[in-house]
Backbone bond lengths (Angstrom), bond angles and torsions (degrees), N, CA, C in turn:
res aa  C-N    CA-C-N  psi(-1)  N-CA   C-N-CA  omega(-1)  CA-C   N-CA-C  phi
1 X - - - 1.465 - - 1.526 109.66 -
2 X 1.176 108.19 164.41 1.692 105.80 -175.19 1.721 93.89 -94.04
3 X 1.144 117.42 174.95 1.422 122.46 -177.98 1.906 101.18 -179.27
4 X 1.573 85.38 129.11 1.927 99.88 -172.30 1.417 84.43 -106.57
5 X 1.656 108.10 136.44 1.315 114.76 -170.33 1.611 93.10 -137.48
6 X 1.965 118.11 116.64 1.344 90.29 -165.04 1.616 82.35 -112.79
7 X 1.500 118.73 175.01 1.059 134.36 -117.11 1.264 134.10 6.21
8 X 1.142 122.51 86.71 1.329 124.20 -174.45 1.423 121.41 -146.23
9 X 1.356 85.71 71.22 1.942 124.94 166.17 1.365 110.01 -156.72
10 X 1.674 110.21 25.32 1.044 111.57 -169.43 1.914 90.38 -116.66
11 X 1.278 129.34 -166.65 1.065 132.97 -158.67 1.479 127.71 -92.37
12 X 1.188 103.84 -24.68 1.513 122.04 167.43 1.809 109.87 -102.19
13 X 1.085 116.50 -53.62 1.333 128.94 165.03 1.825 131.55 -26.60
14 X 1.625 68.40 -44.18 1.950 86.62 -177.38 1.606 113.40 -91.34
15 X 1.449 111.58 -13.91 1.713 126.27 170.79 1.670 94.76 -66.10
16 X 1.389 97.70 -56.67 1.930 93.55 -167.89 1.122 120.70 -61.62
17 X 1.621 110.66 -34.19 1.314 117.71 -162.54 1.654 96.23 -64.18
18 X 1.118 132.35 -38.12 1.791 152.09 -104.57 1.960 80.65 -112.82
19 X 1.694 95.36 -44.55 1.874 106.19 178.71 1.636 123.78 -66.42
20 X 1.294 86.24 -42.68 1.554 108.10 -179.10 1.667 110.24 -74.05
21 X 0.573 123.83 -56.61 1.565 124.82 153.04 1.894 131.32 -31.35
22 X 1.432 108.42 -41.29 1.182 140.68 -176.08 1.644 98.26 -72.97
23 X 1.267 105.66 -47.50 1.450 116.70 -171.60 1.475 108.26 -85.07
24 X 1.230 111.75 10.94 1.631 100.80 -175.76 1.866 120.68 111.30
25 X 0.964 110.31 -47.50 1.427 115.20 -169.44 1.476 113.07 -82.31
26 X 1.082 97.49 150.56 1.518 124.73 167.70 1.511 131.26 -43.93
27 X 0.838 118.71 108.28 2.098 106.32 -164.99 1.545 91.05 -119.14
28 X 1.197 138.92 148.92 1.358 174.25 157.49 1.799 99.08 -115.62
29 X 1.185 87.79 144.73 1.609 102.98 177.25 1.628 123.15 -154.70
30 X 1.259 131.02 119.46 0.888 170.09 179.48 1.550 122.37 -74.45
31 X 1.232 131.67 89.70 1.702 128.28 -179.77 1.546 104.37 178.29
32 X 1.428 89.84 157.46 1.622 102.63 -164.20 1.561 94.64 -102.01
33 X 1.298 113.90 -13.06 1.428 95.76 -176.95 1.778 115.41 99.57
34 X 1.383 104.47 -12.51 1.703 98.42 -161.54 1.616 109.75 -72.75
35 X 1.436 113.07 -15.43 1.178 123.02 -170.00 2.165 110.50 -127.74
36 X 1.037 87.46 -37.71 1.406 106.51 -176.15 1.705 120.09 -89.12
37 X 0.781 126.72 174.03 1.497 139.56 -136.88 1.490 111.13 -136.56
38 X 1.627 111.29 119.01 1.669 88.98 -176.51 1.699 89.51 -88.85
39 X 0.931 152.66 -3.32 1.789 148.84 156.42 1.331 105.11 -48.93
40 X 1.452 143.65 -45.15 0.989 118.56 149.78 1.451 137.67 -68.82
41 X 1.017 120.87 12.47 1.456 104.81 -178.14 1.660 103.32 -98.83
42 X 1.726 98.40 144.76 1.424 108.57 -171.44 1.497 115.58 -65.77
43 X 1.665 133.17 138.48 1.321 115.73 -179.34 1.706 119.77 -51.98
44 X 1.499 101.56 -25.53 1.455 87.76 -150.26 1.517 103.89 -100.34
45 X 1.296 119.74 27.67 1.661 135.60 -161.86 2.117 97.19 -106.33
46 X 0.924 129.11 128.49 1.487 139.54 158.72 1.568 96.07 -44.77
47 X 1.678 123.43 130.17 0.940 124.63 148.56 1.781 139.50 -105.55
48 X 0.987 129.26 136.27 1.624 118.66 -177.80 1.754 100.20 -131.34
49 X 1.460 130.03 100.30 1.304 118.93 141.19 1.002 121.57 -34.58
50 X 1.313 122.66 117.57 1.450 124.94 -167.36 1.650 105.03 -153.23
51 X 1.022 119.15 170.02 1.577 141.09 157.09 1.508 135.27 -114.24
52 X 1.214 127.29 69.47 1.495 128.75 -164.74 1.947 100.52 -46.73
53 X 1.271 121.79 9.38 1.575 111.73 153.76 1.229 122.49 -73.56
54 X 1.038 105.47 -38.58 1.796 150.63 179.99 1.758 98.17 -47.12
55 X 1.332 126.50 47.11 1.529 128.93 165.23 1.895 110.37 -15.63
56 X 0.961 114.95 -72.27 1.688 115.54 -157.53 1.261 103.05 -73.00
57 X 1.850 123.14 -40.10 1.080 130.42 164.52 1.498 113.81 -38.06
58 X 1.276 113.58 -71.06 1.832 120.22 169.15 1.382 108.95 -45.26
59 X 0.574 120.15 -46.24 1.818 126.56 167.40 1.200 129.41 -58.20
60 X 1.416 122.76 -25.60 1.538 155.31 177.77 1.637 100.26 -64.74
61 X 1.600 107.82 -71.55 1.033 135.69 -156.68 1.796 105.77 -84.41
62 X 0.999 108.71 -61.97 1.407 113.75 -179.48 1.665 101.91 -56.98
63 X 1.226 132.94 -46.91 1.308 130.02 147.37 1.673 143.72 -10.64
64 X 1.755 94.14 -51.17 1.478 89.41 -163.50 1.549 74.75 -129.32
65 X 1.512 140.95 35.54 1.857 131.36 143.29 1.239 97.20 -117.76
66 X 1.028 132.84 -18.15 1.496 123.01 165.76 1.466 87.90 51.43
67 X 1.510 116.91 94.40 1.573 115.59 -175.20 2.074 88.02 -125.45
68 X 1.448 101.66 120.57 1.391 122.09 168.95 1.948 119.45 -39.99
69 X 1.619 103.94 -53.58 1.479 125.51 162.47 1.528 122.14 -106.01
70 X 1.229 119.58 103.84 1.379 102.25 142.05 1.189 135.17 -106.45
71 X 1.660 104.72 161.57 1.707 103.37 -154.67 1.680 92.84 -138.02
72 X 1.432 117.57 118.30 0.979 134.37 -154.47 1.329 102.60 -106.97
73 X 1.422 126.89 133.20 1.289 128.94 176.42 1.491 113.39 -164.81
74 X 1.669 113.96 7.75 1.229 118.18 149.52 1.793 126.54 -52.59
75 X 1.310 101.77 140.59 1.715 91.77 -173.33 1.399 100.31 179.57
76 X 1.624 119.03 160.98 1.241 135.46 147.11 1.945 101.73 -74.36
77 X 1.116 91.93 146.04 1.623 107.18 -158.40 1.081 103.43 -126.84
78 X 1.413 138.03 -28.61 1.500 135.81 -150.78 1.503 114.74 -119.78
79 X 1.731 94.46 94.25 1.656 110.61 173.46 1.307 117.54 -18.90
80 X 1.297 123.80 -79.50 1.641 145.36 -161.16 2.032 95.29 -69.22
81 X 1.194 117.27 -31.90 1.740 108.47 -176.33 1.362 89.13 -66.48
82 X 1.750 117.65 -58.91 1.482 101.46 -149.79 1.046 112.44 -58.99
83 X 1.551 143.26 -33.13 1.145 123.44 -178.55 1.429 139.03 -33.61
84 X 1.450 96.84 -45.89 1.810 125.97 -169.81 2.103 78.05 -90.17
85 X 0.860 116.78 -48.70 1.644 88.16 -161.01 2.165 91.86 -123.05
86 X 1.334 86.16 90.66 1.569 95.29 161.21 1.548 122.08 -64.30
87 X 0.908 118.20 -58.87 1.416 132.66 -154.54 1.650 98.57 -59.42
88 X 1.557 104.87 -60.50 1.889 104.75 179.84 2.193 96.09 -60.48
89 X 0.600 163.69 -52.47 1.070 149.78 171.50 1.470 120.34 -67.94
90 X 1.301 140.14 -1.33 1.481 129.59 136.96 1.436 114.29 -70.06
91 X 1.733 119.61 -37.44 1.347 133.06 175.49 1.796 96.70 -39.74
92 X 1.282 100.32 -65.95 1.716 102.17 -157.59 1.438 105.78 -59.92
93 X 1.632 112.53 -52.36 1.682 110.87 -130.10 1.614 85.47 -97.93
94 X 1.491 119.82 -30.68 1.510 128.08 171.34 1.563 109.75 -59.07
95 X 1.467 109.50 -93.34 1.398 137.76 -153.27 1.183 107.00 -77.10
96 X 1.502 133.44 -20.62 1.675 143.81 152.98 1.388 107.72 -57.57
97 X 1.835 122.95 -50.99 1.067 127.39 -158.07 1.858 100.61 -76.84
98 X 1.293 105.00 -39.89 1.764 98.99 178.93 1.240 102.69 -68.01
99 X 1.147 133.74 -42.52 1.362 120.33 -167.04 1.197 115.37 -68.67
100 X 1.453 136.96 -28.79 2.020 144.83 162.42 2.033 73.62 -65.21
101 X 0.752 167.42 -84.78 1.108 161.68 -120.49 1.532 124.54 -81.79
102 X 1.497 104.06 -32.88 1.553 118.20 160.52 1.815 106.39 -77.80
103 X 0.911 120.21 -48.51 1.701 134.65 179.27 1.316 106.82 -38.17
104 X 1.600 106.61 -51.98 1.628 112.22 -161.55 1.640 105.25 -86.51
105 X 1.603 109.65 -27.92 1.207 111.35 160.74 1.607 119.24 -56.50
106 X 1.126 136.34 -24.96 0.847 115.61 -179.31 1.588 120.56 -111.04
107 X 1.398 102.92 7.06 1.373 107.94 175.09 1.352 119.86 -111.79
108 X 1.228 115.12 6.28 1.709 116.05 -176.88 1.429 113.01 68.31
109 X 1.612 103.87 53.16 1.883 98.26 158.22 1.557 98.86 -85.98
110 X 1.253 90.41 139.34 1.875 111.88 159.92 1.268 99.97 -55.92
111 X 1.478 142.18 -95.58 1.268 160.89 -136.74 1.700 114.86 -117.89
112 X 1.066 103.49 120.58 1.668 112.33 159.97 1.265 124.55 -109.53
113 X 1.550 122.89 103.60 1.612 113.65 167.22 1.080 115.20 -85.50
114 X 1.507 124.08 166.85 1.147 143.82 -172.22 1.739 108.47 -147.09
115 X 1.486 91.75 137.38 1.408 103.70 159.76 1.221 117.17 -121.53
116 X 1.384 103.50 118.12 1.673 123.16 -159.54 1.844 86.81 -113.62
117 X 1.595 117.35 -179.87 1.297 117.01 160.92 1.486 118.33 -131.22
118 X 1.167 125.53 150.56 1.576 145.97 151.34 1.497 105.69 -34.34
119 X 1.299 101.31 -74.10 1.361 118.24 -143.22 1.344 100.04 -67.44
120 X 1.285 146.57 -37.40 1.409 164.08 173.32 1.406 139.34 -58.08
121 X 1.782 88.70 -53.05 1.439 110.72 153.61 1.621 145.92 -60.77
122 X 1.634 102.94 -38.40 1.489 118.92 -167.59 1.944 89.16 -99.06
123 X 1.328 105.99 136.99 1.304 98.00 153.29 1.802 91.85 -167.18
124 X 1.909 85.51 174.86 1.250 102.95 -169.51 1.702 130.52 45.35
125 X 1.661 114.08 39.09 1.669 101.23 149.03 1.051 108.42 -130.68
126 X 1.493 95.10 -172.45 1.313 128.29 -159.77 1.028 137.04 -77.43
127 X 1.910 110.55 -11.07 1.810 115.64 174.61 1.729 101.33 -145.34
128 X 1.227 100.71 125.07 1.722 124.62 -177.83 1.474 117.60 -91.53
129 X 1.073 143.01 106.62 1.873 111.83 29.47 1.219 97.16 -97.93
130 X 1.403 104.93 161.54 1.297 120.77 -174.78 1.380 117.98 -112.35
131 X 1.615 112.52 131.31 1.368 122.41 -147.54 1.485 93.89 -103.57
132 X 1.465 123.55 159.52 1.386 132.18 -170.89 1.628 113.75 -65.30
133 X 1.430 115.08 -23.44 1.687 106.77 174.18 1.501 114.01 -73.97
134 X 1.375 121.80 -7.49 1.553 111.41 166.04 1.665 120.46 -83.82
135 X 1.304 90.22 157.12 1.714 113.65 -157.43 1.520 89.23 -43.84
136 X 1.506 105.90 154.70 1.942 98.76 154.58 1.218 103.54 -103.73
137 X 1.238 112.89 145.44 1.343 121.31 170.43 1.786 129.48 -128.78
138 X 1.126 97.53 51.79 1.532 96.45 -160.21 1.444 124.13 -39.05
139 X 1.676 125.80 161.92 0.779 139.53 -168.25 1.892 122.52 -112.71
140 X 1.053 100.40 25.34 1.647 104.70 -136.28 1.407 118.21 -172.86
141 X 1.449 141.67 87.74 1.428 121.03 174.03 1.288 129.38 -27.04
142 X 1.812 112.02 -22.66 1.331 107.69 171.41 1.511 130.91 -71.61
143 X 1.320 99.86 -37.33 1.797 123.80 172.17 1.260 104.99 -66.91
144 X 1.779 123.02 -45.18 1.721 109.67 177.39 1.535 100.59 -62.02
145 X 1.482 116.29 -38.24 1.709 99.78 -170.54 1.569 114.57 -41.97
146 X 1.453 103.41 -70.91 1.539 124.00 165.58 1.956 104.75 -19.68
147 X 0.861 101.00 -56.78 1.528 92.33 -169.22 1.386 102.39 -80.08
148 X 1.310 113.58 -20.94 1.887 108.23 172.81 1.236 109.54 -51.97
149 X 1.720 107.61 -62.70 1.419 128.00 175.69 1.628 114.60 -27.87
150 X 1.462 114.13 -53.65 1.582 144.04 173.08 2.106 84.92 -27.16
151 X 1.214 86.09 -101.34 1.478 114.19 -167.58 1.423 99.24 -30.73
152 X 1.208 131.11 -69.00 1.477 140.96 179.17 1.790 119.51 -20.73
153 X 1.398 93.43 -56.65 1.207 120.96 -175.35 1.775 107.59 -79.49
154 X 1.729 131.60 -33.18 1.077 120.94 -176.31 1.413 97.88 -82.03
155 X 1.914 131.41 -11.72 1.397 124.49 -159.93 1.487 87.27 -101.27
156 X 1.071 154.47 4.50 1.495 154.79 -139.98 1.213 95.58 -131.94
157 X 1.244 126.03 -61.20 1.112 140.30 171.62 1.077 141.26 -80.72
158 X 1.523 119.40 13.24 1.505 143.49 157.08 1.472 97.84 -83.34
159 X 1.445 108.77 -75.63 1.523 135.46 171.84 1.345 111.87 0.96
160 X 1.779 91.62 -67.30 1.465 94.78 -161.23 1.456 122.46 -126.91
161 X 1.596 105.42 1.15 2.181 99.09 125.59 2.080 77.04 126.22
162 X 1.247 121.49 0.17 1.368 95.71 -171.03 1.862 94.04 -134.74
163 X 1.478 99.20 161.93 1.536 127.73 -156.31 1.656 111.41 -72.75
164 X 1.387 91.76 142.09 1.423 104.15 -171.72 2.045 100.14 -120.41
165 X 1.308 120.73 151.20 1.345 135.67 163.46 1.805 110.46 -149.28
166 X 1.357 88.54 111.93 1.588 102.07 -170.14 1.742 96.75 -111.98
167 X 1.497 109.65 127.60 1.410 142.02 -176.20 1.401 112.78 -81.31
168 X 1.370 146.07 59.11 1.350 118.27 159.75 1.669 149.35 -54.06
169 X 1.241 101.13 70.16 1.627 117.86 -154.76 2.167 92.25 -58.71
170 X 1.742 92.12 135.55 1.657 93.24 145.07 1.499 99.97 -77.25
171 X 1.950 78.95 -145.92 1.889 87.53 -173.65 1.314 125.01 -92.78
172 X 1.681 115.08 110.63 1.640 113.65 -164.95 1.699 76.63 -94.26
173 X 1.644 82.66 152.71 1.420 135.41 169.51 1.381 124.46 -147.45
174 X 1.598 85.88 144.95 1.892 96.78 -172.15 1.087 111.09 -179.93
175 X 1.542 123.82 -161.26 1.514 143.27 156.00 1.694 124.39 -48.56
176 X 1.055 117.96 115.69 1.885 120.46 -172.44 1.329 101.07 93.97
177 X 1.494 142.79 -29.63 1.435 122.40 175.64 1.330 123.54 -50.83
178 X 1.524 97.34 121.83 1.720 116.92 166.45 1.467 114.00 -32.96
179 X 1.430 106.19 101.40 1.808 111.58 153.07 1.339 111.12 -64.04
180 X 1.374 135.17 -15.15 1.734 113.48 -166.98 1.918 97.31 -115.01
181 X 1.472 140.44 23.10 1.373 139.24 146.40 1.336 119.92 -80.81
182 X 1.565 131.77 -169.47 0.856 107.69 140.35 1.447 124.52 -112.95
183 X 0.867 145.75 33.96 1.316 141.16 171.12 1.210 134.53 -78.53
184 X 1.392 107.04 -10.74 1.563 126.62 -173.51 1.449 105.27 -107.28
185 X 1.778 133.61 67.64 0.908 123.23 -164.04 1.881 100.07 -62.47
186 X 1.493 103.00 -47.14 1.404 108.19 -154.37 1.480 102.14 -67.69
187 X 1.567 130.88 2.84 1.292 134.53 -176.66 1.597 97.89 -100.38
188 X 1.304 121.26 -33.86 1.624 118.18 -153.49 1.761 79.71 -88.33
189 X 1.361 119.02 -51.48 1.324 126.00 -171.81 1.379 118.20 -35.46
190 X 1.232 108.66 -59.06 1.679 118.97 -169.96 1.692 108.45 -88.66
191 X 1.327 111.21 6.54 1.511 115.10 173.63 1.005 87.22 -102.35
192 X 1.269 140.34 -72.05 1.822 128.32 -156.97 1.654 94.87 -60.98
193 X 1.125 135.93 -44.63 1.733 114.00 178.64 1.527 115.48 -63.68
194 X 1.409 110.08 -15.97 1.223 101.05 168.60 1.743 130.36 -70.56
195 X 1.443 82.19 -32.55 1.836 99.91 160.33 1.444 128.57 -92.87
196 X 1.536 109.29 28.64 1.580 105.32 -163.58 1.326 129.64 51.64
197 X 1.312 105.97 -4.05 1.685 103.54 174.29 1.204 106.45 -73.53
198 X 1.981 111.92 148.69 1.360 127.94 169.52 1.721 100.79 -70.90
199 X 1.613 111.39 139.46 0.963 107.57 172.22 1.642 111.51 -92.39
200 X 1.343 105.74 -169.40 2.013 92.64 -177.53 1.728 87.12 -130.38
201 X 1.248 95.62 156.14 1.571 120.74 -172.58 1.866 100.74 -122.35
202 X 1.105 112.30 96.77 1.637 115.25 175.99 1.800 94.82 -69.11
203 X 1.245 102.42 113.10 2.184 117.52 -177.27 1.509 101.88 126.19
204 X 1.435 73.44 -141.91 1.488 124.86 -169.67 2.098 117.65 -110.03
205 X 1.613 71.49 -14.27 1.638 86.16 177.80 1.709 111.24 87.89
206 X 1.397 119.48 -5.44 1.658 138.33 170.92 1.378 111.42 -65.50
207 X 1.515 102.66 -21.31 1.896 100.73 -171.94 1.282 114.51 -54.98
208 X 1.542 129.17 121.09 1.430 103.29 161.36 1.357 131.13 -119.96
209 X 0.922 132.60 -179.91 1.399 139.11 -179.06 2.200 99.19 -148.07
210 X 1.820 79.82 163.27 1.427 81.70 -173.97 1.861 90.61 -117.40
211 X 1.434 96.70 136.70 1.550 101.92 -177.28 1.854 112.51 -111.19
212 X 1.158 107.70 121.77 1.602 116.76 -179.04 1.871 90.48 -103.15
213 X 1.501 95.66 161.01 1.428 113.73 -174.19 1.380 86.42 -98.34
214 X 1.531 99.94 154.41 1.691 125.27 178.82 1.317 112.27 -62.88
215 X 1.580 119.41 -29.82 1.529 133.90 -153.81 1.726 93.38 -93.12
216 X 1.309 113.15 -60.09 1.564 97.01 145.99 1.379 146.97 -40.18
217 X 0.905 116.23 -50.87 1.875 125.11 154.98 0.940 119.88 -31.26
218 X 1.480 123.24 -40.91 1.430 130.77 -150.35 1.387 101.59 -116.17
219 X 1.558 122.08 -17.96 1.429 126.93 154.59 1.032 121.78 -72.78
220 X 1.719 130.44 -13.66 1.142 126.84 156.76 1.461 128.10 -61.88
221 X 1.330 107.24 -39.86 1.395 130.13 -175.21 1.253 112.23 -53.07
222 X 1.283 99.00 -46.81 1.837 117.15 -177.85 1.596 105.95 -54.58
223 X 1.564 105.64 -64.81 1.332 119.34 177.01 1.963 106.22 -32.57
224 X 1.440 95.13 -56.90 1.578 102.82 -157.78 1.605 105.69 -62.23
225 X 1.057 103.83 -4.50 2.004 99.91 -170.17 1.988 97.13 -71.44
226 X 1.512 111.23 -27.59 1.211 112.87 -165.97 1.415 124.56 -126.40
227 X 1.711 96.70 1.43 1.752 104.92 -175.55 1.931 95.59 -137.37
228 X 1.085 91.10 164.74 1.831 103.40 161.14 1.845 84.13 68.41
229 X 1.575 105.95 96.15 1.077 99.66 157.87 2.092 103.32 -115.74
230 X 1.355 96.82 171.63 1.441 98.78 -159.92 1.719 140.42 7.88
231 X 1.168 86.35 56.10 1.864 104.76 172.95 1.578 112.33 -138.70
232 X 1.250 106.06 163.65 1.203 132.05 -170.70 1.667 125.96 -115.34
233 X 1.377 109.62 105.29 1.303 123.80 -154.75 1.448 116.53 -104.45
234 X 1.632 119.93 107.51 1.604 102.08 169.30 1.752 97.18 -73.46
235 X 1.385 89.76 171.90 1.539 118.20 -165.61 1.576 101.24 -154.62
236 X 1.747 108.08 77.56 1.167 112.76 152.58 1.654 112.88 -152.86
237 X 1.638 112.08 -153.48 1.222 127.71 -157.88 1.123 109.68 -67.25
238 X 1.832 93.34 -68.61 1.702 130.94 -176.99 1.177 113.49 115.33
239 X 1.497 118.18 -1.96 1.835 131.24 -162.99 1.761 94.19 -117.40
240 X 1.271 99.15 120.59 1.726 124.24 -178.80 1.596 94.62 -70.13
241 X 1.086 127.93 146.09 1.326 129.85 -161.19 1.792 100.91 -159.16
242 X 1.373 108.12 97.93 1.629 114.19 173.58 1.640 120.14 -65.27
243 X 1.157 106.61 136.79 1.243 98.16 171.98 1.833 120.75 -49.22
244 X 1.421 96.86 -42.62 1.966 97.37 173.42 1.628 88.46 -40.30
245 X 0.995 116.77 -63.88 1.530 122.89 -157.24 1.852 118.03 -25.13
246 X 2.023 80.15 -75.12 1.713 91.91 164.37 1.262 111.16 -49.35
247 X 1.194 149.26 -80.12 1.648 146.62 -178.61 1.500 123.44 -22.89
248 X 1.874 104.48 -33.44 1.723 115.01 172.66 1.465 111.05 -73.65
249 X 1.513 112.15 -45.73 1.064 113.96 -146.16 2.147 96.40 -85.14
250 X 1.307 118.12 -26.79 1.422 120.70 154.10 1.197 122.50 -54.56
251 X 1.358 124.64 -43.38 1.287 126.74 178.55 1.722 119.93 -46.07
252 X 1.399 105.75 -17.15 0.894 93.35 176.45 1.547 137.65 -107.71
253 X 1.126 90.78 20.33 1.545 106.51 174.39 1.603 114.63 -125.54
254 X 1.111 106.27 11.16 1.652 122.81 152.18 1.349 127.68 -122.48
255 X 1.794 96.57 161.22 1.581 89.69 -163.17 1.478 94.21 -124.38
256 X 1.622 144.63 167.10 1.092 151.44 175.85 1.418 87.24 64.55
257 X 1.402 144.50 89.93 1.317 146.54 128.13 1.507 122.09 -32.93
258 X 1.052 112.09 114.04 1.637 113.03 148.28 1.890 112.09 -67.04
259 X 1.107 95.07 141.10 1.782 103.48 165.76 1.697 106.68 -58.90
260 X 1.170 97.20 157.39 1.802 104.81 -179.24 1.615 92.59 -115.53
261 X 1.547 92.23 139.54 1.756 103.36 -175.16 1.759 99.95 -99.69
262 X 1.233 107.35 171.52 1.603 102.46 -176.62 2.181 91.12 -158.89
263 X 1.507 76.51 131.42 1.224 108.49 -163.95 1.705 114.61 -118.32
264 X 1.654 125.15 145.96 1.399 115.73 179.14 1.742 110.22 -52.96
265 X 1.656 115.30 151.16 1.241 94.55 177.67 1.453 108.27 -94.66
266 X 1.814 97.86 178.57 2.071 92.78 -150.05 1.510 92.39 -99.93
267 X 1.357 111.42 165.44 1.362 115.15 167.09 1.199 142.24 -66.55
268 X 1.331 106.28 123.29 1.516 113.77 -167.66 1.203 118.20 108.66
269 X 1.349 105.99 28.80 1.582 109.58 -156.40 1.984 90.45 -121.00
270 X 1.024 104.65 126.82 1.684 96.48 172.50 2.040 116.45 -99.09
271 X 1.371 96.30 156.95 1.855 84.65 -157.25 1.474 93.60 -87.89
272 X 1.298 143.05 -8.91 1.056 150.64 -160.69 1.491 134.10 -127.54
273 X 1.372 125.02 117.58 1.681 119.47 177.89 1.176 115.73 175.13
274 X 1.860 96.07 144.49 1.343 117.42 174.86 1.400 124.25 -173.34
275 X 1.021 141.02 141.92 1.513 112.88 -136.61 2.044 91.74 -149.66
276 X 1.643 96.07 122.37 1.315 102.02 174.55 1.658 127.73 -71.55
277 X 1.294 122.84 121.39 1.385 138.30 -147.92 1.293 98.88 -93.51
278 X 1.402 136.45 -15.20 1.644 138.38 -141.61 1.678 103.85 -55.06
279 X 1.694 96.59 -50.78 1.378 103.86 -166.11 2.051 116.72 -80.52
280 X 1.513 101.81 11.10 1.373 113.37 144.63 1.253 133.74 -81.63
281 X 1.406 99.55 -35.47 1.361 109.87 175.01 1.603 111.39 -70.00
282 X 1.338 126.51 -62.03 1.435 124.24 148.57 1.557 133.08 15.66
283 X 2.042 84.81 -91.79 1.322 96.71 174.78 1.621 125.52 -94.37
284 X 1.048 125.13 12.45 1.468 136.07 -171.19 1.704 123.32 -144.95
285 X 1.664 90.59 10.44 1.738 94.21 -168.77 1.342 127.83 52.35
286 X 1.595 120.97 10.31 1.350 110.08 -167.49 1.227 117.56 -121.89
287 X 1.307 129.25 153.52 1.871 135.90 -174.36 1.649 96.08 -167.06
288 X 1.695 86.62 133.88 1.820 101.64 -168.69 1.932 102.61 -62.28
289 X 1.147 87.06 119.61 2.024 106.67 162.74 1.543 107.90 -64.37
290 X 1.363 125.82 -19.91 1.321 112.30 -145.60 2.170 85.84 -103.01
291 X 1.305 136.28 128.67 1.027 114.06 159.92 1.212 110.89 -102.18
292 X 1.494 114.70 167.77 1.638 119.47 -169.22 1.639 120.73 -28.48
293 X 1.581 100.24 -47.18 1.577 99.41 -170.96 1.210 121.49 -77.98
294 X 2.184 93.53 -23.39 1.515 95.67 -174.08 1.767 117.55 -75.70
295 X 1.191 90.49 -20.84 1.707 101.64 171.01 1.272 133.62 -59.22
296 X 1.299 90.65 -46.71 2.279 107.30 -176.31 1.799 83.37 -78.07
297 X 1.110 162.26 -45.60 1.463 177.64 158.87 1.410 75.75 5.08
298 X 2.252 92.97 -89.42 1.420 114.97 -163.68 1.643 116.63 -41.04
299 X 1.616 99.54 -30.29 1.808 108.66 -140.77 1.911 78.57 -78.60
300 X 0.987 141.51 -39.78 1.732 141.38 -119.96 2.007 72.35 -123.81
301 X 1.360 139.16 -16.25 1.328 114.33 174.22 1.655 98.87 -111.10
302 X 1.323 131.85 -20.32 1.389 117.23 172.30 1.377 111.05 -110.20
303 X 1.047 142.65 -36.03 1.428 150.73 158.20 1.732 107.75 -10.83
C-alpha cells in the first residue's frame, strides 16, 4: 500500500518509514526539515519539503499520491518550549494536524495514524501505569495540543466515514534521536559521557518516565496499517524508570565518568510515568520485546 508519513526524517518517523519500505510498500514523506534530517531519510521513500501548516500544500500532495495510510508524526515536540511559546505549538500539532485531516477528507484515505503521547497527557493520579480510560489531564500546552489533535482526528473521522488509530507513546528511545532537544534524555545522556561532560538531572533524580524501544514502536506501526481500527493505544513498557536509573544503567558502558549535576525541574515537566499497554496487546497483538537494559544494550551498539 502506499502510505504518506509526515515527519519522517525525524527520529522515530524515519525507523518506520525504513520498516515500511522493507516490507514492500510505498512511503512518501513529508517534513520541513526544521527538526529532522535529510540523512535519515530512506533512499527509496518519495520526498516533499513541506510544512503540514501549509493547507494547499497538504492538499497538493496528498492529492496527486493518493496515499491509502497516512501516518502522522509531524509535531512540535518540546515540553519545556511550549510553555513559553504556545501559539507555534497549537500552530503545528493543532492547525497542521486538521489540515492532513481536511486533505485526507477529501481524498479518500482509509486510515489515519497518529502519534499522540502518554507521557504529556495523563497527569496527577494515583495508580501507575496508567491505562487509556483515565481522564487526560495534560500538563503542558504541548500535551493539551496532543489531545487537541485527539479530538480533531476522532471528529474528522466520524465526519467523513474513514479509520483512525491514535498512538499514545511513553518515552521511545533509540537510533537517530536528537542529542540537542530535550526529550531524548537517554540520547543527550550518553553523548555528553561520551564527551566527559556531566550530564544534568532536572530533580532529585526520582522523576520517572517509562521508556519503550523505537524497534518496538515501529512494530506497532506495522501492526496498525491493518489492525486497531478507531481506538486509542498507549504504547509503552509499564516499568517507571528514574532518571538516577537512566544515568546508572549508562554508566556502565563508559569509562572516566563525569559527575551528574542536578538542577530544579522545569515547567511543564510531570514527575511521574508509565503507561499500561494491555489493550495493545489485545487489539494489535503487541507488547515491547525490548526491556530497559535490553534496549540502551541495542541503542549504545547501533545508535
Amino acid at each position: 500500500m502506499k502510505i504518506l508519513i509526515t515527519g519522517g526524517a525525524g527520529f522515530i518517523a524515519s525507523n518506520i518509514a525504513e520498516q515500511y519500505l522493507r516490507l514492500g510498500h510505498e512511503v512518501v514523506i513529508v517534513d520541513n526539515l526544521y527538526h529532522g534530517f535529510k540523512k535519515n531519510l530512506p533512499q527509496k521513500a518519495v520526498f516533499y519539503q513541506a510544512d503540514i501548516r501549509d493547507m494547499p500544500k497538504m492538499k497538493e500532495i496528498i492529492q496527486k499520491e493518493k496515499p491509502e495510510v497516512i501516518n502522522h508524526h509531524a509535531a512540535f515536540i518540546n515540553v519545556v518550549e511550549s510553555v513559553s511559546n504556545p501559539k507555534e505549538t497549537v500552530d503545528i500539532n493543532v492547525a497542521g494536524t486538521i489540515n492532513l485531516l481536511v486533505a485526507a477528507s477529501e481524498n479518500k484515505v482509509r486510515k489515519f495514524i497518529f502519534s499522540s503521547t502518554g507521557g504529556a497527557i495523563y497527569s496527577g493520579v494515583d495508580k501507575y501505569p496508567i491505562a487509556e480510560e483515565v481522564a487526560p489531564r495534560p500538563e503542558s500546552p504541548y500535551g493539551l495540543s496532543k489531545l487537541l489533535g485527539e479530538e480533531a482526528i476522532k471528529y474528522y473521522a466520524r465526519v467523513n466515514h474513514f479509520e483512525y488509530l491514535i498512538f499514545r507513546y511513553a518515552n521511545i528511545y533509540g537510533p537517530r534521536q536528537d542529542t540537542h532537544g530535550e526529550a531524548g534524555v537517554l540520547a543527550i545522556f550518553s553523548e555528553l559521557l561520551r564527551e566527559h561532560k556531566s550530564p544534568i538531572i532536572f530533580g532529585d533524580g526520582t522523576k520517572t518516565r517509562d521508556y519503550v524501544y523505537v524497534k518496538d514502536v515501529v512494530t506497532a506501526n506495522v501492526l496498525g496499517l491493518t489492525k486497531g481500527k478507531n481506538v486509542t493505544l498507549n504504547l509503552g513498557v509499564g516499568q517507571e524508570i528514574t532518571d538516577q536509573q537512566v544515568y546508572d544503567e549508562l554508566k556502565k558502558y563508559f569509562a572516566n565518568l563525569a559527575q551528574v549535576k542536578y538542577e530544579a525541574v522545569r515547567p511543564g515537566e510531570i514527575l511521574r510515568s508509565s503507561l499500561d499497554a494491555k489493550k495493545a496487546q489485545t487489539v494489535l497483538g503487541w507488547q515491547a520485546q525490548y526491556s530497559f537494559s535490553e534496549g540502551v544494550k541495542d541503542y549504545l551498539k547501533n545508535g
